[in-house]
C-alpha positions, -999 to +999 in steps of 0.1 A: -331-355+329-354-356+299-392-353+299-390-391+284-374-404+309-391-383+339-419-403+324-407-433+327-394-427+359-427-413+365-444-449+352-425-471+369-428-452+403-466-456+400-464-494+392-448-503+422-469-480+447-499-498+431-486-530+442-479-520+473-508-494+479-511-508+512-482-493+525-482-459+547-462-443+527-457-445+489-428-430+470-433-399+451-435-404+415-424-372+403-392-356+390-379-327+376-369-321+342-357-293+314-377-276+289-369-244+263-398-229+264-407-196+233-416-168+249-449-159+226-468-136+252-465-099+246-460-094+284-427-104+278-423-112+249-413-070+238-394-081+205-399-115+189-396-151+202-371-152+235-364-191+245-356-199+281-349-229+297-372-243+326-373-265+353-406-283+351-422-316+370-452-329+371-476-325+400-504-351+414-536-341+411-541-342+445-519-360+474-525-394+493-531-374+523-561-364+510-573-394+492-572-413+527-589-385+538-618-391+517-616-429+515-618-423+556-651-403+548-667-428+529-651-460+529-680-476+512-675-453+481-637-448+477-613-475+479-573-463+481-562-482+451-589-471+428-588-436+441-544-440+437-549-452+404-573-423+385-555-398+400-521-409+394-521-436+368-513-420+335-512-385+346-480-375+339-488-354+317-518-340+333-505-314+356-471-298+349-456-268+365-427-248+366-403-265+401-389-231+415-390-217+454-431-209+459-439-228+430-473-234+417-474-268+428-459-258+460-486-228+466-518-245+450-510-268+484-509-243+512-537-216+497-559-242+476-551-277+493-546-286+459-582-278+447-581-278+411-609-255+405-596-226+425-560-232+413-573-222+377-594-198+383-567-183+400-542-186+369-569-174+344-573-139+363-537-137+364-535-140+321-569-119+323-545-092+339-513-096+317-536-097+287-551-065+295-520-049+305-504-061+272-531-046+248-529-012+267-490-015+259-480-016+296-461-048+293-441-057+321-446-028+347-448-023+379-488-016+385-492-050+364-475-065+395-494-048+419-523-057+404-514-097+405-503-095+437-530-077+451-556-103+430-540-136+425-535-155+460-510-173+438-489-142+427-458-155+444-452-182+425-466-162+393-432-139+404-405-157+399-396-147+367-388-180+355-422-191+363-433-158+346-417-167+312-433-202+313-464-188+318-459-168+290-454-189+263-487-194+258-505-173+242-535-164+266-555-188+290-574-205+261-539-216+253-525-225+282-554-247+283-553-268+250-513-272+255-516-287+289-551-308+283-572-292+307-603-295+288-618-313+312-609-292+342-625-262+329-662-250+312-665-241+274-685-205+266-683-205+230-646-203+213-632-197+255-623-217+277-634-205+319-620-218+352-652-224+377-661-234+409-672-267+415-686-263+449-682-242+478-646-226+484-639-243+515-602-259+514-612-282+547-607-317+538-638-327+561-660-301+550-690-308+528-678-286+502-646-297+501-660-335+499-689-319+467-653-307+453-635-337+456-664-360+439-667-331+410-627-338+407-637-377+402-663-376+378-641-353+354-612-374+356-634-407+350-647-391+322-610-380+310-603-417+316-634-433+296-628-412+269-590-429+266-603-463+267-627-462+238 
């Protein structure tokens, strides 16, 4: 399948769950697709521009679960259909990850519960550690590894190695971010781009933090949203 038409697919899927946001379950909109990807980051990159191909898919922002979750918490705030509809209506593009065993999408889930903000935190370190590796010419060794492993609670999705070579073919973080539209998601400190926390670091839907996250989460992506209909 091409990224065109896992878009479409993608499209259409959210269309009808809309109409039948009602419903206790709704159909996942997302599907798989291939990608050549250039190898551009020294980690792996040792001698010149190395394509491979990928699996990728997009990923929701966050799942229904949670959106009933917080519609449960304050019903007079969040509606389903609204919440459904900036979080999944023309975000196909908006998160997209590599679809392999203990994938990001997969992981962000059981470490995270999805939380954005901790997610890319988590993925800046990890180019934090490969560019500092890479610059002291220890490109793809094994104390790199150790060091992701022992620093990124995502490092086993960061290990498979077609996962690895997606990651690389960006440049650094700052890249990663303007090819995949996270503006948004993150904080600009003057020509860098930073992951930070949005509220506490509790991953319990009915926490306090966890509900500060989840309305942080909303405001960015209405603002993402108002910006597109101008």
């Amino acid at each position: 399948m091409t990224i065109d038409d896992a878009r479409r697919k993608y499209d259409e899927t959210v269309r009808k769950n809309l109409k039948n946001i009602e419903a206790e379950k709704l159909k996942d909109p997302d599907c798989t697709f291939n990608e050549k990807v250039t190898l551009v980051h020294p980690f792996l990159n040792a001698g010149g521009a190395y394509k491979v191909e990928v699996s990728l898919a997009s990923d929701g922002i966050c799942g229904v679960k949670t959106i009933d979750k917080m519609v449960s918490l304050n019903p007079k705030k969040y509606k389903r259909k609204d919440l459904y509809q900036l979080i999944r209506h023309n975000r196909f593009d908006c998160l997209i990850w590599p679809t392999y065993a203990m994938s990001i999408n997969q992981m962000r889930y059981s470490v995270f519960r999805d939380r954005l903000d901790l997610t890319l935190m988590d993925i800046e370190h990890f180019y934090e550690i490969i560019d500092t590796e890479a610059n002291a010419g220890n490109a793809f060794s094994m104390s790199t590894f150790e060091r992701i492993e022992n620093e990124c609670r995502l490092s086993r999705a960061y290990f498979n190695i077609y996962t690895l070579a997606w990651l690389c073919s960006f440049k650094n973080f700052n890249d990663f971010v303007e090819k995949r539209n996270l503006q948004k998601f993150v904080e600009r400190k003057g020509k860098n781009y930073h992951a930070s926390l949005w509220a506490g670091e509790s991953i319990k839907l009915e926490s306090k933090e966890f509900v500060e996250y989840f309305e942080a989460l909303v405001k960015r992506l209405e603002k993402k949203s108002n910006k597109k209909s101008k």
